[in-house]
C-alpha positions in Angstrom: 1.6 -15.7 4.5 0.9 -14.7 0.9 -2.6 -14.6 1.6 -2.4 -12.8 4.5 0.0 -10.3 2.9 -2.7 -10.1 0.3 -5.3 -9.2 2.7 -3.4 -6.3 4.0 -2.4 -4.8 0.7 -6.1 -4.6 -0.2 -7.3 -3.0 3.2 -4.4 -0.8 2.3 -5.9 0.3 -0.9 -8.9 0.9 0.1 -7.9 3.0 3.0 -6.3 5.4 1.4 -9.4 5.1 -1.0 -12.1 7.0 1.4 -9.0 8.6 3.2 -9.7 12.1 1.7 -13.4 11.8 2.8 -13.2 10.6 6.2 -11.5 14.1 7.7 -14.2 16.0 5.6 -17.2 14.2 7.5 -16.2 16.8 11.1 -17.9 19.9 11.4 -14.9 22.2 11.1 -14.1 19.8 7.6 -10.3 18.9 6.8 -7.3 20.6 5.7 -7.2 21.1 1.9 -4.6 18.7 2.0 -6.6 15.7 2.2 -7.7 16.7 -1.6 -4.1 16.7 -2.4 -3.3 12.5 -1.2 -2.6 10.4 -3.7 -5.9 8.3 -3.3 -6.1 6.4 -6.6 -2.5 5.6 -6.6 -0.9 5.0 -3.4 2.5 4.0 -2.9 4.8 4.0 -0.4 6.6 7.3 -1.4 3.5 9.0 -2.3 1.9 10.1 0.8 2.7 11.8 3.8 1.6 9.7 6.9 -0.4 12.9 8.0 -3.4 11.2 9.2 -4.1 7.6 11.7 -5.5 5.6 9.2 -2.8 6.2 6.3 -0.3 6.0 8.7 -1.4 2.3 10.6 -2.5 0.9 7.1 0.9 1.9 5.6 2.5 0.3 9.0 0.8 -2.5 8.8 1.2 -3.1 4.7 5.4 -2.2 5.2 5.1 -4.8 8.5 3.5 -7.7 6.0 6.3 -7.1 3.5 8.3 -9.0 5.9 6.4 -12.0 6.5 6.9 -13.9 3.7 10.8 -13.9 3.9 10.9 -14.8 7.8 8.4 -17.5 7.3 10.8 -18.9 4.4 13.4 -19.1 6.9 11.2 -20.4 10.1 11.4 -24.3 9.0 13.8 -26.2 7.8 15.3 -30.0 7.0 17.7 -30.9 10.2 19.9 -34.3 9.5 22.3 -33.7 12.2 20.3 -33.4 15.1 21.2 -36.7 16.3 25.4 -35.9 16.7 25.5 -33.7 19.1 28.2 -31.7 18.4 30.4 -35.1 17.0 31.9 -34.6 13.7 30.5 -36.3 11.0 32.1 -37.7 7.3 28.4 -38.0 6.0 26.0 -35.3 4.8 23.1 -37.6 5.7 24.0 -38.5 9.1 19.9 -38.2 10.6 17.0 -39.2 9.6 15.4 -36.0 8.1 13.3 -33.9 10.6 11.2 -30.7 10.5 12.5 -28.6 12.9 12.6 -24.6 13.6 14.5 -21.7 14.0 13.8 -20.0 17.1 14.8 -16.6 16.5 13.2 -16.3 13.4 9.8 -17.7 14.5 10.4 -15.0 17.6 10.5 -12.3 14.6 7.4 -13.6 13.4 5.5 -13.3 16.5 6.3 -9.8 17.0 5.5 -8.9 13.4 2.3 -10.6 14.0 1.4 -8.5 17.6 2.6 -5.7 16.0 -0.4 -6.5 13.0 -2.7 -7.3 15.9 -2.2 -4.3 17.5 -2.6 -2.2 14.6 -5.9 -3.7 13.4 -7.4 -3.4 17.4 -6.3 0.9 16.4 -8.1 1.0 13.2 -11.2 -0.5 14.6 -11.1 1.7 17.7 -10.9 4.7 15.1 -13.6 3.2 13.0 -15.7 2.9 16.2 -17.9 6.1 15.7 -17.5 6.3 12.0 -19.8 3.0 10.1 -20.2 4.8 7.6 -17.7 6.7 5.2 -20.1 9.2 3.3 -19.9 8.1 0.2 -22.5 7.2 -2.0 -20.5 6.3 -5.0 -17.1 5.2 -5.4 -14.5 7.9 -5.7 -11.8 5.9 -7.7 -13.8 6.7 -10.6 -13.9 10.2 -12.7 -18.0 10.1 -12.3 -18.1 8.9 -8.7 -15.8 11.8 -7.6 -17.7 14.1 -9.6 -21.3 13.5 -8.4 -19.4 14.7 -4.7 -18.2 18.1 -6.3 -21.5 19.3 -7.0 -21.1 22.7 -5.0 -20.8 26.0 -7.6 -17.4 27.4 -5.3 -15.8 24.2 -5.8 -16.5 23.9 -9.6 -15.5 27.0 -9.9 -12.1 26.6 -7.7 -11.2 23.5 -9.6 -11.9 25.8 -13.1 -9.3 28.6 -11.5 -6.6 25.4 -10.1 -6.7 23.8 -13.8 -4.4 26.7 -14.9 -1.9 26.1 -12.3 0.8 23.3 -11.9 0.7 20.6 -8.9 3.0 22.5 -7.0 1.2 26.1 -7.6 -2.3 24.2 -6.6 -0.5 22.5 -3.6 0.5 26.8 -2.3 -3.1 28.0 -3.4 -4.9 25.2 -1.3 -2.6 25.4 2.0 -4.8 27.8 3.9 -8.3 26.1 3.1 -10.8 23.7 4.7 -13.5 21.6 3.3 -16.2 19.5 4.1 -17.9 16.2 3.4 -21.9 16.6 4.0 -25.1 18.4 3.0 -25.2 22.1 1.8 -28.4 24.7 0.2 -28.4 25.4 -3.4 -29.7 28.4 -5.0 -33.2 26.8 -5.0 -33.4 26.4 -1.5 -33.2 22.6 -1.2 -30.3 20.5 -0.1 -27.5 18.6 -2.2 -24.5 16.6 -0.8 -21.0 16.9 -1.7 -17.7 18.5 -1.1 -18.3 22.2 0.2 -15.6 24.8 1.1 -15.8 26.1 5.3 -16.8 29.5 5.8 -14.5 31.0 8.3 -13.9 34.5 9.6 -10.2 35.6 9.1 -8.9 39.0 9.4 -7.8 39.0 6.1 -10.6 37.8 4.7 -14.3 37.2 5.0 -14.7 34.8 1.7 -14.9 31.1 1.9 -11.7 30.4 0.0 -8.9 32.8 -1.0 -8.7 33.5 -5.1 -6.1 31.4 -6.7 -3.2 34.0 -8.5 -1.2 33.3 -11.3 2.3 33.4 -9.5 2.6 30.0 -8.9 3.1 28.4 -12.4 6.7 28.6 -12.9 7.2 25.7 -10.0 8.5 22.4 -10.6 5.4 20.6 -11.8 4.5 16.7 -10.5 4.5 15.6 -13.6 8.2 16.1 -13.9 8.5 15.1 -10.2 7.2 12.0 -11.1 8.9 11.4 -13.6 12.1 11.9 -11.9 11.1 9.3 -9.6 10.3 6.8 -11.9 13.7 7.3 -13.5 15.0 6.2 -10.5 12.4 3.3 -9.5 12.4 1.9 -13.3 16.1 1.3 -13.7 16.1 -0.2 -10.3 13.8 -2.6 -11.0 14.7 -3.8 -14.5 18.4 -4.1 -12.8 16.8 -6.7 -10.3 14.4 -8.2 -12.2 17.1 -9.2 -14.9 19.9 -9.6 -12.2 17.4 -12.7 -9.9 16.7 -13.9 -13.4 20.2 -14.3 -14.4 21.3 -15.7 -11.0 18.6 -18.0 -11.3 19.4 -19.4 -14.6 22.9 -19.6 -13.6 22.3 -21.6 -10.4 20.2 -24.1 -13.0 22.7 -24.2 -15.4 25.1 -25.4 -12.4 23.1 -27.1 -10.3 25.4 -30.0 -8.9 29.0 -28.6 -8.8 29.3 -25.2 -8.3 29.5 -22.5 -5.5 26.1 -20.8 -6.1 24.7 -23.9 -5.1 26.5 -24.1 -2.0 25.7 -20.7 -1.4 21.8 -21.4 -1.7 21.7 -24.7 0.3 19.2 -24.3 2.8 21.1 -25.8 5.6 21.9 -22.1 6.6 19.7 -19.3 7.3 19.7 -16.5 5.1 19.4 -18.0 1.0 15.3 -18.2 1.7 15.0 -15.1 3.1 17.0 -13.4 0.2 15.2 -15.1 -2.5 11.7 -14.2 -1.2 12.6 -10.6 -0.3 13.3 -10.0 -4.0 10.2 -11.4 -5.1 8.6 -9.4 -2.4 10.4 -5.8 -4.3 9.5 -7.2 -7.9 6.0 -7.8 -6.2 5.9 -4.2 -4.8 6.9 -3.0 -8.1 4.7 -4.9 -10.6 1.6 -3.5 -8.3 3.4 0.3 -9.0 3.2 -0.2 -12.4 -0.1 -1.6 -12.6 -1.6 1.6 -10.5 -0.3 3.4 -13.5 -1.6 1.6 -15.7 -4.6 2.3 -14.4 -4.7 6.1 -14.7 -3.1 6.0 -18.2 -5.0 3.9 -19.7 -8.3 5.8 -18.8 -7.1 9.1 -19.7 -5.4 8.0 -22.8 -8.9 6.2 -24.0 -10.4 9.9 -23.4 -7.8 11.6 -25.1 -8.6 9.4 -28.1 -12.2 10.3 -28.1 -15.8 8.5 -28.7 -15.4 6.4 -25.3 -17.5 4.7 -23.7 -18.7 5.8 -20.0 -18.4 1.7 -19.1 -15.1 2.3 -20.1 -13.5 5.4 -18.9 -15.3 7.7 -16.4 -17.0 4.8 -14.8 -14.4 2.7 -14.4 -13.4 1.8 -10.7 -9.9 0.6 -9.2 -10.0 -2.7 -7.3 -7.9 -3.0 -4.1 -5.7 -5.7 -5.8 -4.6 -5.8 -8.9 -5.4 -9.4 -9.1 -9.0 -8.2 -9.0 -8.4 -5.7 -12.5 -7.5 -8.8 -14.4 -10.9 -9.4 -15.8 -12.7 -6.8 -16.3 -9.6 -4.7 -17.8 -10.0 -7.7 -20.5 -13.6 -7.0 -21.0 -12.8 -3.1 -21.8 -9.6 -4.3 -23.7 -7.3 -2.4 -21.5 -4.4 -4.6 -22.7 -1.7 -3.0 -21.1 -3.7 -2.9 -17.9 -4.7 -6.3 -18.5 -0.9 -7.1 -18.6 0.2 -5.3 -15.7 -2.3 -6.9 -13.9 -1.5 -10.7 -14.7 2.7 -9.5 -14.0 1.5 -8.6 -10.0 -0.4 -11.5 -9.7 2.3 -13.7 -11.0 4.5 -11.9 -8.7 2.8 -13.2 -5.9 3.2 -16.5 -7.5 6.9 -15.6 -7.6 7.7 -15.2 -4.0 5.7 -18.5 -3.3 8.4 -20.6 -5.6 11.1 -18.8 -4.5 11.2 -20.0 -1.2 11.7 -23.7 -2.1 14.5 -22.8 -4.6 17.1 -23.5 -2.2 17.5 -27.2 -1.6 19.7 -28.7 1.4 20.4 -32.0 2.3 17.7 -34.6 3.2 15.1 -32.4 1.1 13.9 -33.6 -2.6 15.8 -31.8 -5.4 13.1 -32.7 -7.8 11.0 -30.2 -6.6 13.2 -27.4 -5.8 14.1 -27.7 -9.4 10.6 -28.0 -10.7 10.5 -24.5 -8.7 13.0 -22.7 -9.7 12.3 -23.3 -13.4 8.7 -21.9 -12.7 10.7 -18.9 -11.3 12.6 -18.4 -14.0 9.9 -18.8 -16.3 7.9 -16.3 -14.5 10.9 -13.8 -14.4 11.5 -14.3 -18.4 7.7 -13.1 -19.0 7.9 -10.3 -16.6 11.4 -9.6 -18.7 9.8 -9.4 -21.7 6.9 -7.3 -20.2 8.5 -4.5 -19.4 9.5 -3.2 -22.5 5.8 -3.2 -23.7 4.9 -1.1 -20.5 7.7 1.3 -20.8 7.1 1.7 -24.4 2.7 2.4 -23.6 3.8 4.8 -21.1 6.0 6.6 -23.7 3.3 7.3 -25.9 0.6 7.5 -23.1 -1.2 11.2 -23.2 0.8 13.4 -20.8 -1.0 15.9 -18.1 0.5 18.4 -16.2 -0.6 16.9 -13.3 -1.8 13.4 -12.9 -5.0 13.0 -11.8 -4.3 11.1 -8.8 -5.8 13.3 -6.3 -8.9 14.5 -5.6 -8.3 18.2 -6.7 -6.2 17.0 -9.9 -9.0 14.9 -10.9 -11.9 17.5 -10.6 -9.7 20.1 -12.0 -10.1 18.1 -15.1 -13.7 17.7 -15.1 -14.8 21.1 -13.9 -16.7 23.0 -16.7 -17.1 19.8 -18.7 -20.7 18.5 -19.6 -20.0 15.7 -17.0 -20.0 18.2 -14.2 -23.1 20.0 -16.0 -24.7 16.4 -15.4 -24.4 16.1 -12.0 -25.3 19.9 -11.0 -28.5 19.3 -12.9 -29.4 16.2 -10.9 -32.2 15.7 -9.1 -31.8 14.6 -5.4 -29.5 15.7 -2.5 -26.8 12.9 -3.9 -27.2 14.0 -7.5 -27.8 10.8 -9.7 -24.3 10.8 -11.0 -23.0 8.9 -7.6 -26.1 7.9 -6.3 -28.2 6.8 -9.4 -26.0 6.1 -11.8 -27.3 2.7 -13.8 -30.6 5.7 -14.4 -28.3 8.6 -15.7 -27.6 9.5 -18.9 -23.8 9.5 -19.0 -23.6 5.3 -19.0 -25.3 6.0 -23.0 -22.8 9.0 -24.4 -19.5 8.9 -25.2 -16.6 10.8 -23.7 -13.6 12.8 -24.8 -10.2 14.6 -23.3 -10.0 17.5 -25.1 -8.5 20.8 -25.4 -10.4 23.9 -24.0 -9.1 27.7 -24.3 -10.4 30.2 -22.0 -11.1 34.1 -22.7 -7.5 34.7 -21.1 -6.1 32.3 -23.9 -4.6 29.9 -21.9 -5.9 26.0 -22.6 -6.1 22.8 -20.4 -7.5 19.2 -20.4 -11.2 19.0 -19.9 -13.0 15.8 -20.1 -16.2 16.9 -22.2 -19.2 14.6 -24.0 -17.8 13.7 -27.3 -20.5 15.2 -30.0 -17.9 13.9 -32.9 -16.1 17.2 -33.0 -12.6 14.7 -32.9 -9.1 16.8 -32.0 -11.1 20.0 -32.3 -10.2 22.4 -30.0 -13.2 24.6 -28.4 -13.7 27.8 -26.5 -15.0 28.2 -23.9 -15.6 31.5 -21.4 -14.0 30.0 -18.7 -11.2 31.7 -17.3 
């Protein structure tokens, strides 16, 4: 069930991946709030279920969640199946059987048909649509640039830098956008992200001009934050809490009433066990997403990087997959995150033997639950490490987890220059990148000031100017 949990946690990620793109590939293009999802980052709280593929992946991903801990509770040991309804002065009365519970194993099968059906709707959705439009993967700063080509939406992104997430969130309400093949100034054709031109009675532009009266909201950054003051605590509390349960139930393994309590000849100890692993699982993949996104921006912010290592960089759909090459670019932190999810899938795995009953070896459900609890003590000691990285982490004012928060960071910037001046409708940022010139410089996060004198993050070629802060003319 692990595996199959795995499986759905990565088509997860990688819908809400191209799910931005997919709505933009119609002739009338998408609501500007597709450029607002949380693509790179996705969690359960972070997206509205606004359109059919978010909204059946995210089914299907909260359906799977569940799995593990009824299959923990779908077999188990019987030794009294042989009394029928006698009483009994031994523990052992039967010879040990495998049997089932019913109900649960009924719970299963409607989990699964509910899996099946969902998977039969994404594929009928899919039908007409092989191919996403992308030519280079948009979980990385250069992918998503070579699709932003278009001078209105360079120049939008310039205008939206100045704002905070929830000013850029009121400025992009009443626009639409498209995926596909627009003219240049030189009469040929390049491919990328293009605002709609519609007639309104208002107005005959393509896009309304983003004001300045949006700045005082509440910004995501402190949003976010507020949620991960919540989410953090939480977790520490029942990481440390299962770990100290754990150790307890070792420490009193033959006479005491938490082992009575987690004797599997009733239903419920398995189920509770794995569902925890199953939240520190959830969690630990959180943290990694993070991760992610930090450490990029903070290797930008400290300059002289390496386009391998920063704006080139893509997010697997598991974090299992992150483990190795986040080595190779020494993304410790990432690295660590990383190996803490994967163990946590380890963790739910062990958990459900934990629980030993009678007729069933004891040997291993103690060999397991010391693997548990060694497992738990790492991730214990892990998580002050991540807490203190993401203290010290550069801060944004809005983190570039959408599409729009991400290009509002790269617009103006000699990496946007790069893939305006490419030849080709696809611009060889996305579409050839390995004969580009931005895989040979380094990269920076720096500080730009404007000719109104306000400043924001720009990711720029680093020419060894270090914390230097530059002006520029834009406004």
């Amino acid at each position: 069930m692990q595996l199959y949990k795995l499986l759905w946690h990565a088509l997860y990620n990688s819908v809400h991946v191209i799910a931005p793109f997919l709505p933009m590939l119609s002739s009338h293009g998408a609501a500007a709030e597709m450029l607002l999802l949380s693509y790179i980052s996705p969690t359960l709280l972070s997206n509205p279920t606004r359109t059919w593929p978010i909204a059946l992946s995210t089914l299907a991903y909260i359906a799977t969640l569940a799995l593990g801990s009824l299959a923990a509770e779908s077999l188990f040991t019987d030794t009294i199946y042989c009394l029928q309804g006698a009483p009994s002065t031994s523990s052992n009365p039967c010879p040990p059987r495998l049997s089932n519970n019913v109900d649960t194993i009924r719970l299963l099968q409607g989990v699964l048909a509910l899996l099946g059906l969902v998977c039969v709707g994404m594929m009928w959705m899919f039908r007409h649509k092989r191919k996403t439009g992308l030519y280079a993967d948009p979980s990385s700063i250069s992918g998503l640039a070579s699709l932003a080509q278009n001078p209105e939406i360079v120049s939008l992104c310039q205008e939206l830098s100045q704002h905070s997430a929830k000013g850029i969130e009121n400025e992009l309400n009443l626009g639409r956008f498209r995926l596909g093949l627009y003219p240049t100034s030189s009469s040929s054709f390049k491919y990328g992200i293009f605002p709609v031109k519609y007639e309104s009675s208002l107005s005959s532009s393509s896009y309304p001009s983003p004001s300045r009266t949006s700045t005082t909201n509440k910004s995501w950054a402190k949003r976010h934050l507020s949620l991960d003051g919540i989410l953090d605590p939480i977790f520490a509390i029942l990481l440390l809490s299962l770990l100290a349960v754990l150790a307890a139930y070792a420490e009193l393994w033959d006479h005491s009433a938490l082992h009575d309590f987690f004797s599997s000849e009733h239903w419920g100890p398995r189920f509770i066990l794995v569902a925890c692993g199953t939240l520190v699982s959830i969690q630990w993949s959180r943290l990694h997403n993070q991760m992610h996104i930090i450490s990029i921006w903070s290797r930008l912010e400290k300059g002289n990087a390496s386009a391998h290592d920063t704006i080139m960089v893509t997010k697997p759909c598991l974090p299992m997959l992150a483990l190795i090459p986040s080595l190779r670019r020494g993304d410790w932190m990432t690295s660590l995150t990383a190996a803490m999810a994967t163990a946590s899938e380890l963790l739910s795995i062990v958990l459900a033997r934990v629980p030993c009953g009678s007729g069933e070896r004891a040997d291993e459900a103690q060999v397991c639950l010391y693997v548990a609890i060694g497992v738990l003590a790492f991730m214990a000691l892990a998580l002050p490490g991540v807490a203190w990285w993401r203290m010290h982490a550069v801060t944004l004012t809005v983190s570039p987890e959408s599409v729009v928060a991400v290009l509002s960071y790269v617009a103006g910037g000699a990496l946007m220059e790069e893939a305006i001046a490419g030849d080709g409708e696809h611009g060889y940022v996305g579409y050839e990148v390995e004969k580009s010139d931005i895989r040979v410089k380094n990269w920076c996060l720096r500080k730009d000031v404007g000719k109104t004198g306000t400043s924001r993050w720009l990711v720029d070629e680093d020419e060894g100017g270090g914390d230097e802060v530059r002006y520029t003319m834009t406004s």
